[in-house]
C-alpha positions as protocol buffer text, in pm:
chain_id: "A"
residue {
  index: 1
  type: UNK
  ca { x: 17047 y: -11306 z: -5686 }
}
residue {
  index: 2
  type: UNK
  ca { x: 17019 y: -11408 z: -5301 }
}
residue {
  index: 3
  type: UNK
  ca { x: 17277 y: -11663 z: -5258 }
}
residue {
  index: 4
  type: UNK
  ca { x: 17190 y: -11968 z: -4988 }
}
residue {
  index: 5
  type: UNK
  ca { x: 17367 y: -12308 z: -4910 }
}
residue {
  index: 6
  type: UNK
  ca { x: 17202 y: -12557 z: -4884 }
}
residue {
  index: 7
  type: UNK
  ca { x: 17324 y: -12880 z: -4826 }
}
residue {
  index: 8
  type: UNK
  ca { x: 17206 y: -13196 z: -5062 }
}
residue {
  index: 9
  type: UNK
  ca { x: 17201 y: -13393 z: -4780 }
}
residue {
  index: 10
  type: UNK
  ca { x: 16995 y: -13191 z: -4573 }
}
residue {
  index: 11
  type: UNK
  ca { x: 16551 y: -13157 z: -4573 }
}
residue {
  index: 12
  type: UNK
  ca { x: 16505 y: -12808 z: -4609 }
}
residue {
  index: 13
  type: UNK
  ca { x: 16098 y: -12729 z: -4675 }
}
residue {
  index: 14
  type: UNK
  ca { x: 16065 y: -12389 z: -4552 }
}
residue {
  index: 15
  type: UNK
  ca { x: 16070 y: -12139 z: -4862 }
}
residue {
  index: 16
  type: UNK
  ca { x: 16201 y: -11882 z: -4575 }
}
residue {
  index: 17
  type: UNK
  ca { x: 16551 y: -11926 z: -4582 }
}
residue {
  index: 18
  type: UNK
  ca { x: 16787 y: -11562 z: -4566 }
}
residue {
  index: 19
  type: UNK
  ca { x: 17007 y: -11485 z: -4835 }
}
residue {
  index: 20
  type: UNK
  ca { x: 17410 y: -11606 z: -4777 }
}
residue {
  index: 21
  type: UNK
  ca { x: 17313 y: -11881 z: -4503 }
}
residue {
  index: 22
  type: UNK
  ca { x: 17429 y: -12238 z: -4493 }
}
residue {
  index: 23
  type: UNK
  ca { x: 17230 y: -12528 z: -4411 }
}
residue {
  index: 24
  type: UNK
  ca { x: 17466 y: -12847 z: -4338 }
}
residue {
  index: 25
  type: UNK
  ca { x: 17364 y: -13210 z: -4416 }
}
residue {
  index: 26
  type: UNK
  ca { x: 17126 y: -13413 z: -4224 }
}
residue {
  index: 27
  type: UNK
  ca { x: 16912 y: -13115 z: -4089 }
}
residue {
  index: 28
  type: UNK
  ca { x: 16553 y: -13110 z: -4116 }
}
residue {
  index: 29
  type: UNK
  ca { x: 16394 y: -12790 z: -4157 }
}
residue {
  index: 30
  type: UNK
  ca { x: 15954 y: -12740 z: -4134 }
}
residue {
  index: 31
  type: UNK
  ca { x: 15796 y: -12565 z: -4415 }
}
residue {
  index: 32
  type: UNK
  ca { x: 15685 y: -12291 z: -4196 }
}
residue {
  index: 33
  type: UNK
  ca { x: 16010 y: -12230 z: -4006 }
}
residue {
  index: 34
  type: UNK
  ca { x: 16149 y: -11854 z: -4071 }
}
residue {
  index: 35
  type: UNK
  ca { x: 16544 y: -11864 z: -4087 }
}
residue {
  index: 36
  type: UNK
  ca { x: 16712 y: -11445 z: -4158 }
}
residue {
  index: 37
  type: UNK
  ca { x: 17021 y: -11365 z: -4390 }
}
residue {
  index: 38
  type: UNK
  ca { x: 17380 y: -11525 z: -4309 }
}
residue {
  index: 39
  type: UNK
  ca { x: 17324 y: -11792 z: -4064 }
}
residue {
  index: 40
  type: UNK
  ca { x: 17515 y: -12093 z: -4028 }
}
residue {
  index: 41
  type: UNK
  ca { x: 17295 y: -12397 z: -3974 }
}
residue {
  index: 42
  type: UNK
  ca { x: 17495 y: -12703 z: -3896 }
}
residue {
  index: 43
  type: UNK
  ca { x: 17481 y: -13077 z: -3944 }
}
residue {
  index: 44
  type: UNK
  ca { x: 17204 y: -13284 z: -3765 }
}
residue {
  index: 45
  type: UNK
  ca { x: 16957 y: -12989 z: -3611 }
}
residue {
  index: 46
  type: UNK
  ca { x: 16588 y: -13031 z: -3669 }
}
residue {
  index: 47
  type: UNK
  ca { x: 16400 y: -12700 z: -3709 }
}
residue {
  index: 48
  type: UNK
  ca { x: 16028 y: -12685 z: -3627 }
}
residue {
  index: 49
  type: UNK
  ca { x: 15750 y: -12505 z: -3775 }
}
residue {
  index: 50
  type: UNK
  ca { x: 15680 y: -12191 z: -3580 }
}
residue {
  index: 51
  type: UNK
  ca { x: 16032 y: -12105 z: -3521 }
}
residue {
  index: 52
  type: UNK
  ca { x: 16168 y: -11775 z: -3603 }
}
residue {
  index: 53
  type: UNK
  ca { x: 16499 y: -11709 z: -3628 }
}
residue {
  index: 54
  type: UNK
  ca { x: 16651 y: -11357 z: -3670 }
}
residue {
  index: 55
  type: UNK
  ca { x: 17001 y: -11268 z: -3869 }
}
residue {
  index: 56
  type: UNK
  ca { x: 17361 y: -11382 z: -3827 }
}
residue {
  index: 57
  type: UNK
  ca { x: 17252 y: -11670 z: -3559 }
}
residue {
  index: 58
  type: UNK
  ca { x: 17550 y: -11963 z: -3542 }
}
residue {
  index: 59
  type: UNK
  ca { x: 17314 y: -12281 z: -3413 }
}
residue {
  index: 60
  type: UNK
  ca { x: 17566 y: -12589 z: -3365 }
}
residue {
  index: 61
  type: UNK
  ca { x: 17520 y: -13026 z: -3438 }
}
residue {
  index: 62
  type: UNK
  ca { x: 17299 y: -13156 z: -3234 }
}
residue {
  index: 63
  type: UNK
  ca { x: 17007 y: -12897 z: -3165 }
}
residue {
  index: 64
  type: UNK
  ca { x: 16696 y: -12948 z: -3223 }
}
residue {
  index: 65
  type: UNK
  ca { x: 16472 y: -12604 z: -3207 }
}
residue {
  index: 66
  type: UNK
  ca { x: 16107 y: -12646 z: -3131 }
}
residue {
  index: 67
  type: UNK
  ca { x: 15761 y: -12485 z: -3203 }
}
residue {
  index: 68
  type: UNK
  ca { x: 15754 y: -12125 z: -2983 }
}
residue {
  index: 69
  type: UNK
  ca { x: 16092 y: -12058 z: -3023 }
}
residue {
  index: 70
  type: UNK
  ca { x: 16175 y: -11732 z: -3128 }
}
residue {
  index: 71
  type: UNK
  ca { x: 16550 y: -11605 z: -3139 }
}
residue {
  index: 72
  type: UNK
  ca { x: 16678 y: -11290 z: -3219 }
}
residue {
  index: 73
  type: UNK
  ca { x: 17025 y: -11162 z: -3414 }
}
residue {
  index: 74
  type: UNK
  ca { x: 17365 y: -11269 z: -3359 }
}
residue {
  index: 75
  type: UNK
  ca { x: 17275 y: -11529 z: -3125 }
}
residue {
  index: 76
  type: UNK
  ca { x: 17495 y: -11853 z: -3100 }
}
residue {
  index: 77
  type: UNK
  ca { x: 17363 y: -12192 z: -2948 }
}
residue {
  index: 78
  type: UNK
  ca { x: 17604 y: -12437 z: -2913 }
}
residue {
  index: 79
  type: UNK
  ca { x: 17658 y: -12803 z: -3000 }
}
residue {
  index: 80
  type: UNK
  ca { x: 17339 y: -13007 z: -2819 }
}
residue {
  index: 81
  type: UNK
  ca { x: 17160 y: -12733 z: -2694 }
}
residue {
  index: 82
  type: UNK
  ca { x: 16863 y: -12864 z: -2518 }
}
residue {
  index: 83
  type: UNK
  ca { x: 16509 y: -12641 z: -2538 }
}
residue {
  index: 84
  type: UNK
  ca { x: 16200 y: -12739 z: -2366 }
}
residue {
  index: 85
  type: UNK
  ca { x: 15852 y: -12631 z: -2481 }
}
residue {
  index: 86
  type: UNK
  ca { x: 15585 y: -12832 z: -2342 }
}
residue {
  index: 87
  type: UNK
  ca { x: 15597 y: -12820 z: -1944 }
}
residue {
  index: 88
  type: UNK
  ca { x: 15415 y: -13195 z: -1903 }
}
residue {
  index: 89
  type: UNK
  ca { x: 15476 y: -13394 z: -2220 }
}
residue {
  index: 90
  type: UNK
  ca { x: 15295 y: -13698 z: -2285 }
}
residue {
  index: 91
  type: UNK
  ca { x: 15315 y: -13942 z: -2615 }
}
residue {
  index: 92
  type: UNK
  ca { x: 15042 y: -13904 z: -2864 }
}
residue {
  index: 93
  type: UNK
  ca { x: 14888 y: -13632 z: -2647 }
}
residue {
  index: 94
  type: UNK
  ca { x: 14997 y: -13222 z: -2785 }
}
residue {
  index: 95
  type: UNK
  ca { x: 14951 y: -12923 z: -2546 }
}
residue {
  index: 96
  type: UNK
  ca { x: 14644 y: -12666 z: -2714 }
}
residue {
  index: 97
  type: UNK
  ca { x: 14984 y: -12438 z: -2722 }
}
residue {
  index: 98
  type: UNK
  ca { x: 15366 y: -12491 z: -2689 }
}
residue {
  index: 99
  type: UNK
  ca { x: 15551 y: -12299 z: -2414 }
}
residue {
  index: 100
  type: UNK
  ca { x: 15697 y: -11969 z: -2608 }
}
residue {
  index: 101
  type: UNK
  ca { x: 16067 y: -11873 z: -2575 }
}
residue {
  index: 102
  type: UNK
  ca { x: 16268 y: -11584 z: -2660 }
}
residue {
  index: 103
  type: UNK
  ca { x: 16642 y: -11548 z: -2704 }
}
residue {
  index: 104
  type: UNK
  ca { x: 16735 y: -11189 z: -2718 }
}
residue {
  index: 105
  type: UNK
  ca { x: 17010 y: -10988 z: -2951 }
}
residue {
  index: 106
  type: UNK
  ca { x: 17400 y: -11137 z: -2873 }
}
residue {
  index: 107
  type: UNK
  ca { x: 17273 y: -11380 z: -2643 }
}
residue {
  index: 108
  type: UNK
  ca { x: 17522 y: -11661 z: -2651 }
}
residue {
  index: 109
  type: UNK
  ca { x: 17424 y: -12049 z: -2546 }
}
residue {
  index: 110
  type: UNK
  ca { x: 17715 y: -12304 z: -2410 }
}
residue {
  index: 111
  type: UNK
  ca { x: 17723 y: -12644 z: -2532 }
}
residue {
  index: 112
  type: UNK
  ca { x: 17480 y: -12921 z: -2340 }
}
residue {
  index: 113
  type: UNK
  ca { x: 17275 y: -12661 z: -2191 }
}
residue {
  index: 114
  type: UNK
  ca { x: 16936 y: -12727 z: -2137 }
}
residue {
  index: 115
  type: UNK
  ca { x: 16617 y: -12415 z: -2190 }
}
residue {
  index: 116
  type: UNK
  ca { x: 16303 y: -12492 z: -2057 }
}
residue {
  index: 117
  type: UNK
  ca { x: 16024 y: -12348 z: -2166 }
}
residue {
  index: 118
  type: UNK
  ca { x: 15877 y: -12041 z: -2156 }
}
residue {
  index: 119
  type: UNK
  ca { x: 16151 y: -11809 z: -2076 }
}
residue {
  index: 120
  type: UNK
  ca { x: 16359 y: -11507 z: -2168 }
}
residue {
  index: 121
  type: UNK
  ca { x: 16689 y: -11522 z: -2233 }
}
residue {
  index: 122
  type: UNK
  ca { x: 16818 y: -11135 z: -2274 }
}
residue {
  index: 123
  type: UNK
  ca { x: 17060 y: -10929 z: -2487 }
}
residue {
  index: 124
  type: UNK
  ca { x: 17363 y: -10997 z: -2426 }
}
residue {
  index: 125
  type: UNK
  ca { x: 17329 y: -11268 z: -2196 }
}
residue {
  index: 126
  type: UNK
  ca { x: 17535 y: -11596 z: -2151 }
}
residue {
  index: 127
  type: UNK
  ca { x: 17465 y: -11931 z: -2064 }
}
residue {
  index: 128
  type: UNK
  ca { x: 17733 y: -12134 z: -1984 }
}
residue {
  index: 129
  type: UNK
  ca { x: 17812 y: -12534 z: -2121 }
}
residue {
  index: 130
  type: UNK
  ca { x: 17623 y: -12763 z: -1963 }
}
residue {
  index: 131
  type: UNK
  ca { x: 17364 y: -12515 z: -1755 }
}
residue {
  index: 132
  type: UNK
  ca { x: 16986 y: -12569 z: -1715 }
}
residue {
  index: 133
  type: UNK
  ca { x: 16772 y: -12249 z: -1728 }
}
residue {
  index: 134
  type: UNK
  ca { x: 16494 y: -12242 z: -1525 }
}
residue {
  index: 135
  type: UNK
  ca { x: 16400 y: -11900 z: -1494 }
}
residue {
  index: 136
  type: UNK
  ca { x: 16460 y: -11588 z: -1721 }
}
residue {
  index: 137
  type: UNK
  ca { x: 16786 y: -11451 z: -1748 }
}
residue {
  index: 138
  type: UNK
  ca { x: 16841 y: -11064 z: -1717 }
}
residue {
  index: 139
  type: UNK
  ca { x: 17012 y: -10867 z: -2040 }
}
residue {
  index: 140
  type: UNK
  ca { x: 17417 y: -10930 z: -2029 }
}
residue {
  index: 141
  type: UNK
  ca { x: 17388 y: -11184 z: -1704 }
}
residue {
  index: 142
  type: UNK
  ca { x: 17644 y: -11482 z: -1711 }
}
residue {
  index: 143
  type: UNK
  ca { x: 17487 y: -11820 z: -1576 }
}
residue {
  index: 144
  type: UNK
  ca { x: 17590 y: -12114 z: -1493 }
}
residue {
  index: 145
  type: UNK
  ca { x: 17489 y: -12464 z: -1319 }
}
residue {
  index: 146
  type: UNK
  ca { x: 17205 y: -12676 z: -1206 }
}
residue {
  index: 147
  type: UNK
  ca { x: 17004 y: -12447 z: -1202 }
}
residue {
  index: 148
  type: UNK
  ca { x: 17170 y: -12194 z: -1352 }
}
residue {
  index: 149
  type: UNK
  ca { x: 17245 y: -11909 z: -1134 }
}
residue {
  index: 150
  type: UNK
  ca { x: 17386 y: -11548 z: -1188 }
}
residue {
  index: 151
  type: UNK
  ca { x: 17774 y: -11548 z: -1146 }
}
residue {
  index: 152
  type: UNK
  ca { x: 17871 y: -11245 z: -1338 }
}
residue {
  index: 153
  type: UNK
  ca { x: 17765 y: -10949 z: -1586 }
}
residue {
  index: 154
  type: UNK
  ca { x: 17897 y: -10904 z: -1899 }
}
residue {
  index: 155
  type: UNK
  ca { x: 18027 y: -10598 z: -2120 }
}
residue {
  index: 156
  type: UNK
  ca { x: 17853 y: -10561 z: -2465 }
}
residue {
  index: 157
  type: UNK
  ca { x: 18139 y: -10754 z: -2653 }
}
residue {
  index: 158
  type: UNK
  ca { x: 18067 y: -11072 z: -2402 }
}
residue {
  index: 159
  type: UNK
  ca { x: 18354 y: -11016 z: -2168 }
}
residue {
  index: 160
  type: UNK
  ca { x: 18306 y: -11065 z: -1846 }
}
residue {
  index: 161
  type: UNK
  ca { x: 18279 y: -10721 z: -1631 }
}
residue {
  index: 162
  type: UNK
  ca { x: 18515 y: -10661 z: -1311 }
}
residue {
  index: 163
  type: UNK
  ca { x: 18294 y: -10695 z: -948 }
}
residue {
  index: 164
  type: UNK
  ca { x: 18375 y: -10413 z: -742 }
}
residue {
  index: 165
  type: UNK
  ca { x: 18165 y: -10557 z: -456 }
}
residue {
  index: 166
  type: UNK
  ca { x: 17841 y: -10725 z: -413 }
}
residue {
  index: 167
  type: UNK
  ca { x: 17631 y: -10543 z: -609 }
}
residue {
  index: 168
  type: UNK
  ca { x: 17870 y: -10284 z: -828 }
}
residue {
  index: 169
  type: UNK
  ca { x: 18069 y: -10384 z: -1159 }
}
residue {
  index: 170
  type: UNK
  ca { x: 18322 y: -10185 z: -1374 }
}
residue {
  index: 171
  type: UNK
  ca { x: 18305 y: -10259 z: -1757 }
}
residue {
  index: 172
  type: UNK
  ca { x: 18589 y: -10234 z: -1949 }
}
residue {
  index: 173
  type: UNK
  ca { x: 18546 y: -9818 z: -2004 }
}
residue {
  index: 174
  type: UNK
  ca { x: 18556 y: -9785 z: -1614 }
}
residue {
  index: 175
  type: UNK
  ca { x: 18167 y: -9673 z: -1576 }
}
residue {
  index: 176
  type: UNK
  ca { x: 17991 y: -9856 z: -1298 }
}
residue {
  index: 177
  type: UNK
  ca { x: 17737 y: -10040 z: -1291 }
}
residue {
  index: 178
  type: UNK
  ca { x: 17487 y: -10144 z: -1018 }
}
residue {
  index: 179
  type: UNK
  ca { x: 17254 y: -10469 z: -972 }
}
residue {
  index: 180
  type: UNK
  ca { x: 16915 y: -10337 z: -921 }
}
residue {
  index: 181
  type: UNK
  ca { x: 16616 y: -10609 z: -874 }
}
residue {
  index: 182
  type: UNK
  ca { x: 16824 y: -10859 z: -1076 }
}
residue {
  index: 183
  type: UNK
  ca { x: 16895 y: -10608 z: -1370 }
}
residue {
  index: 184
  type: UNK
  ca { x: 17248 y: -10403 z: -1431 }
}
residue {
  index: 185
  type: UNK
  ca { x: 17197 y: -10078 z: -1434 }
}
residue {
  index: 186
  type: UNK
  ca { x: 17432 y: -9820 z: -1523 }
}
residue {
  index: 187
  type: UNK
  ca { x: 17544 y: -9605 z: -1204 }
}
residue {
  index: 188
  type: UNK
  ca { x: 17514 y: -9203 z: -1315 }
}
């Protein structure tokens, strides 16, 4: 028997909820909203229709997730988490289509941050509290600010990789890595 828990207090309509995840009170989930296996949903996020959201994802209070947004395993998004999907909203008046977004594999979200629309947030990657992504950020990049800018790469377990210089980093088995049209690229 597939084991989920949902909270009494909570709205849950989708019929698409993964086996072993929790679903704390006062969240509002859409009927057609796709959620995998052992995710932890907590209290006050609001979960639109065509949303998909892969395995193992941690989403914090305070986030609301919007139609277009699709994000992949093991991804955490932290408390009030901001995403963006309609580039010129207007009250009363809805786009023919919402803005889609994709956050990759590992990808990890700081609190406060704010996604716009339409962008690609890769494997590994990192946003840091408080950020605002405007543009896409590369697999296992480490932003931060207004806008958020590259400051760092990452290893795969989300530490941060050493800078040899401008454009090499060590990761934590010594190989280097090079920065190659904004992508890290492993130096043979």
């Amino acid at each position: 028997m597939e084991k989920r828990n949902i909270h009494n207090l909570s709205d849950v309509n989708s019929k698409s909820i993964g086996k072993n995840t929790i679903i704390w009170q006062f969240t509002i989930i859409l009927e057609r909203a796709v959620i995998g296996d052992n995710c932890n949903i907590n209290c006050h996020v609001f979960i639109e229709n065509d949303v998909i959201i892969g395995d193992n994802v941690t989403i914090k209070p305070g986030v609301q997730i919007w139609d277009g947004l699709r994000i992949e395993n093991n991804v955490f998004i932290g408390p009030n988490v901001t995403f963006i999907n309609d580039k010129t909203p207007r009250s009363k008046r809805y786009p023919e289509s919402f803005q889609k977004t994709l956050v990759k594999s590992n990808a990890s979200i700081g609190a406060n941050s704010t996604i716009m629309g339409g962008l690609v947030l890769g494997a590994n990657s990192m946003v840091g509290a408080g950020s605002v992504v405007v543009r896409d950020v590369p697999d296992r990049a480490l932003v931060v600010g207004n806008p958020a800018k590259i400051i760092g790469w990452l290893n795969q377990d989300g530490t941060k990789m050493k800078r040899k210089n401008a454009k090499t980093f060590i990761d934590k088995n010594r190989k280097e890595w090079v920065i190659v049209n904004n992508q890290l690229i492993q130096n043979d």
